[in-house]
C-alpha positions, 0 to 999 in steps of 0.5 A: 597327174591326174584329172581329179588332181588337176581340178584339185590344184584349181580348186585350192588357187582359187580358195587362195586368191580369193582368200588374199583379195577378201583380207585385202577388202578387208584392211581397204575398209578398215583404212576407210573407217579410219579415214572417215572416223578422222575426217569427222573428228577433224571437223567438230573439232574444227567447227567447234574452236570457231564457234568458241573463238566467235563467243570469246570475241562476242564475251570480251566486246561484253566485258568491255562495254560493262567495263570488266575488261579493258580494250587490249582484251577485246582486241586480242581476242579479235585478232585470235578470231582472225588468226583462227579463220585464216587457219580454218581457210589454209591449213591442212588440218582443217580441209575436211571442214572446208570441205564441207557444203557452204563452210568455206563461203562462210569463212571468207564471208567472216573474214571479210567482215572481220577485214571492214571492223577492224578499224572499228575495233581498234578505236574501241574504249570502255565509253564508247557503249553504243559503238560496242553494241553495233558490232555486237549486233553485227557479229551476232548473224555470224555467231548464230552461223557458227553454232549451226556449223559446231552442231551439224558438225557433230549431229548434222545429216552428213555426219548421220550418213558417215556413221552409217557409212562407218557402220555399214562398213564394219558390219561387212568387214565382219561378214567377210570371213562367214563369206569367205566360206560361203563363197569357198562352199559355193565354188567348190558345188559349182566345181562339181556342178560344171563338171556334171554339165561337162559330161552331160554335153560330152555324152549327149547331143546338144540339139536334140538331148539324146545320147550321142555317139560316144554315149551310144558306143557305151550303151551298146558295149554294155548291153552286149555284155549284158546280153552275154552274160543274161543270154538273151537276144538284142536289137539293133535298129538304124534309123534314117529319115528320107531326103533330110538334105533336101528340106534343109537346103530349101526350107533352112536349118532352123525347119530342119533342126525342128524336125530333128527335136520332133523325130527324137522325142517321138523315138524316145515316147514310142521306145517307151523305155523298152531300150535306148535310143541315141542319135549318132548324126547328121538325120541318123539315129539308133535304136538298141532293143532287148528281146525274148521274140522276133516279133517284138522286134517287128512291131517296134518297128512298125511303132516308130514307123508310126510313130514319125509318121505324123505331120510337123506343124511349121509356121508356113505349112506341115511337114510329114517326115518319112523314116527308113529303119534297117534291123540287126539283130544279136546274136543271129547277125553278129557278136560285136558292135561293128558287125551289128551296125554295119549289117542294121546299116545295110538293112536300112540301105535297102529299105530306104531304096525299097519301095514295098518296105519303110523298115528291113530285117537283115539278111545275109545276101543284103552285103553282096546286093550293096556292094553290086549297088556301089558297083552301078553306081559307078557304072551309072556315073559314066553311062549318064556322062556317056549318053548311055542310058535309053528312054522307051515312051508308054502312049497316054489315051483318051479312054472316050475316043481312043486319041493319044494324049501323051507318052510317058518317058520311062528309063531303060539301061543295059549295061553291058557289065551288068546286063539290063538294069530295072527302073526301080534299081536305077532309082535306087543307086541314083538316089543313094550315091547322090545322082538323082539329080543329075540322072533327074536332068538327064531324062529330062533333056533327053525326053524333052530334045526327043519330042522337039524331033517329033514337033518337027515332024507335025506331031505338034499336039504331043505332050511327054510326061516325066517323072521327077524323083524327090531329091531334086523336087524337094531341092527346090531347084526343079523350077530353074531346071526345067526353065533352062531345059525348055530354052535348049530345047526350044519346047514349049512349057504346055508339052510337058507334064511332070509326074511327082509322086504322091508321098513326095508332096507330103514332105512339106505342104508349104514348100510343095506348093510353092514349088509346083506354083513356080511350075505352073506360072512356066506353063507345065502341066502337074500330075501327081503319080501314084495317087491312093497310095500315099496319106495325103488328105483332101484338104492337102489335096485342094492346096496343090496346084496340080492338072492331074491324077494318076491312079495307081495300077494296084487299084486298077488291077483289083477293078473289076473283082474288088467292090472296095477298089470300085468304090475308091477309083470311083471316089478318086474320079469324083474328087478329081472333078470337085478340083477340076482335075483329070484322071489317069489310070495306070496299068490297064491290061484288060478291055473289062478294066477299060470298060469299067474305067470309062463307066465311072467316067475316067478321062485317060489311060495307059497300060499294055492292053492299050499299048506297050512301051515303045522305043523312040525310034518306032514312035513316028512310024507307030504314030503313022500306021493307024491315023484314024486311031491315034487322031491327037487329041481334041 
């Protein structure tokens, strides 16, 4: 049986049931009518038999006092008045007048009354005019009673209202057959309309309204075959927003399903209808683009880097996302959608652990660097368990006097499978298969234990500076760590400076500066890496309660034959300044580069023309051959 057959079968049990409950309604009303119609019968009839019985009693008293009749009648006709409130108080019959507000405190009344004249009545004779006269007088109030029932029973409000009820009910006993179609009408385009609803929900994304993955298989099906059949070219286009965990496990679900809403709808705006975007899960979604030339492909990336690169405005700050896009493209990287994937997959792999590039074209070599990338990350797991991994330190000057300020913990691995391993790979693997954190807590340690020993040994003026990668900033857990880091050491909090980079913080302004608050109250230092390199504005800036700034090495190599670079470190030192902030510059490899920093008026430097990196077991011995020189600072 098939699905339309089976709505089908529904649709005609539901007509059925709702069919036989109408015609039940139905034959209900009509039983009321019936009822109420009888009802209102019984009662004029009711009413008006005692209004007749009181006149004929109140006619025979008439004819007795005028002497027409004799006493026998007046007589009989009271005992039929007394017969007949006995039957208005007891029958069944006449309940529905009992019924009625202030009837039967009426007919006990009367039948009181009747209960104190009978003796009255039965010495009555034709001579006795006076005595006629006093029980007409007494029996008139209760005449004039009765008529006012006999009237309202016929013309009153409650018999006004059960007409209306009667009519009412008619009017709407005839109405239910056109309603009765109506209603089959109106099932049978709400059938529809939930079956359109259904689909709806089956093939898009509840969150954020786009296509989902089932929706995007199809689409990307029918655009190959479109693309086969036209010969023309197609884009694959895998986008992933960068630390999308990180935000909702410090700033909520709610925060990260807005950020969701906002990255769909600038997709779908920037895409301008030259393709389909759809969002396969999770922080991932997927961009499909027709092409006639490369460089299509190429701006459109560049436009939805742009595009989600704007600030999201949330209750307690702003929040920048930061997007990585891998591209595939049809037919040059595959022929199938698996293929497509797989490869815009990998190319986004790289670019997100590719510190140069937002975005990835894929290349045929990218399959064996991922796979050399899950290789290490194996690899990486045991040496961080092993103690395997090393840190070399880099001295931090005072540009003005040459005194040692700190030495910056920078990470160094030789696998002995592998061979040696750079930073930036490291970091790479680390942040890809989820072991940031605990490479994070590693360094960390080890830089902290490390400069204890050299504490004890009466460098007690020595800071170490270390780099914390994003993942466990925006995790919100760096406070607690470092806290538990410096009771095992046993090293106190002003030793240490943690280096965040720039474009870390711009992730959400709001959780930045609590986070770097919490840090500052434990009494470390903040020097925000990196900086010129990112989009962060003066007025982010001022908000972050950081120590320092370390301008980048790229400014500082193009120092002394660049004007603009001049200018920027310039401006950079004197913005430091307005904030109460030190400068470091990175990467001084020439004395002119030195001389033009301290002209500007830069407080602290590193770099190889100053001093290379050193292993910790050469740190003492390099920090006891030139005493004069490397005086601690201050």
């Amino acid at each position: 049986m098939t699905v339309k057959t089976v709505k089908l079968v529904l649709l005609t049990i539901a007509a059925l049931l709702f069919s036989a409950s109408s015609l039940y309604s139905y034959n209900r009303d009509l039983d009321v009518v019936t009822y109420v119609s009888a009802t209102i019968k019984a009662v004029g009839w009711a009413s008006s038999e005692l209004e007749m019985e009181v006149l004929k009693f109140d006619h025979a008293l008439t004819s007795l006092a005028a002497g027409i009749r004799d006493e026998d009648h007046a007589q009989l006709r009271f005992e039929l008045l007394w017969s007949r409130i006995d039957t208005l108080l007891e029958g069944e019959e006449t309940r529905p007048m009992r019924e009625q507000p202030g009837v039967k405190p009426l007919l006990l009344e009367f039948r009181q009354r009747l209960q104190e004249w009978e003796e009255a009545v039965y010495r009555l004779n034709a001579g006795d005019r006076q005595g006629i006269l006093a029980l007409k007088q007494e029996l008139a109030p209760y005449l004039q009673r009765a008529r006012e029932l006999n009237v309202d029973s016929f013309s009153g409000s409650s018999v006004w209202q059960q007409l209306d009820i009667i009519g009412d009910i008619r009017l709407r006993s005839t109405m239910y057959l056109g309603g009765l179609l109506i209603s089959g009408g109106l099932m049978l385009w709400l059938l529809l309309r939930e079956n359109r609803r259904n689909r709806y929900l089956a093939y898009h994304d509840m969150l954020t309204g786009l296509p989902n993955r089932m929706n995007f298989y199809q689409m990307m099906e029918q655009s190959l075959n479109r693309a086969q059949r036209d010969q023309h070219n197609l884009a694959v286009h895998m986008v992933d927003l960068n630390g999308f965990k990180a935000i909702n496990d410090s700033l909520g679900h709610d925060v990260g399903d807005r950020v969701l809403k906002v990255v769909a709808s600038r997709l779908s705006v920037a895409l301008a209808g030259r393709g389909h975007v759809a969002r396969l899960g999770g922080d991932e979604f997927v961009v499909i683009q027709p092409f006639d030339r490369r460089e299509k492909v190429e701006r459109l990336s560049e436009q939805l880097l742009r595009s989600l690169a704007g600030e999201i405005r949330l209750p307690d700050g702003c929040l920048s996302p930061q997007a990585s896009i891998g591209t595939s493209c049809y037919p040059e990287h595959g022929t199938t959608m698996a293929e497509l994937l797989s490869h815009a997959d990998t190319a986004m792999y790289y670019a997100k652990h590719d510190p140069k590039f937002a975005s990835r074209l894929f290349e045929p070599g990218m399959d064996e660097r991922r796979l050399r990338s899950q290789k290490l990350a194996v690899a990486l797991q045991l040496a961080i368990e092993n103690d395997e991994l090393n840190l070399v330190y880099q001295p931090i000057f005072r540009l003005d006097g040459g005194h040692i300020e700190s030495l910056e913990a920078l990470l160094r691995w030789h696998s002995a499978e592998h061979g040696h391993i750079s930073p930036l790979e490291i970091i790479a693997v680390a942040e890809h298969h989820g072991l940031a954190h605990q490479l994070n807590q590693w360094v960390l340690l080890s830089a902290c234990r490390q400069l204890k020993h050299w504490h004890q040994q009466g460098h007690g003026w020595l800071k170490v500076n270390v780099n914390i990668s994003p993942e466990i900033f925006m995790s919100g857990e760096l406070g607690s760590t470092v806290k538990t880091v410096l009771q095992r050491t046993g090293l106190p909090a002003s030793a240490l400076v943690l280096e965040i980079t720039e474009d870390t913080s711009l992730w959400d302004t709001a959780g930045s500066i609590d986070n770097l608050a919490r840090l500052r109250q434990l009494g470390v230092e903040i020097a925000l890496d990196d900086f010129g390199t990112g989009y962060s504005s003066f007025s982010h800036l001022r908000q972050l309660p950081v120590n320092k700034l370390k301008i980048d090495k790229s400014f500082v190599s193009d120092l002394t034959t660049d004007s603009r670079a001049a200018d920027l470190v310039h401006t950079i030192i004197r913005l430091a300044e307005s904030l109460d902030m030190e400068v470091t510059a990175e990467g001084i490899e020439l004395p002119e580069q030195q001389q033009h920093l301290q002209r500007l008026g830069c407080q602290l430097g590193q770099g190889y023309l100053l001093a290379r990196p050193l292993p910790a077991s050469q740190v003492a011995d390099w920090l006891q051959q030139d005493l004069q020189r490397y005086t601690p600072a201050g």
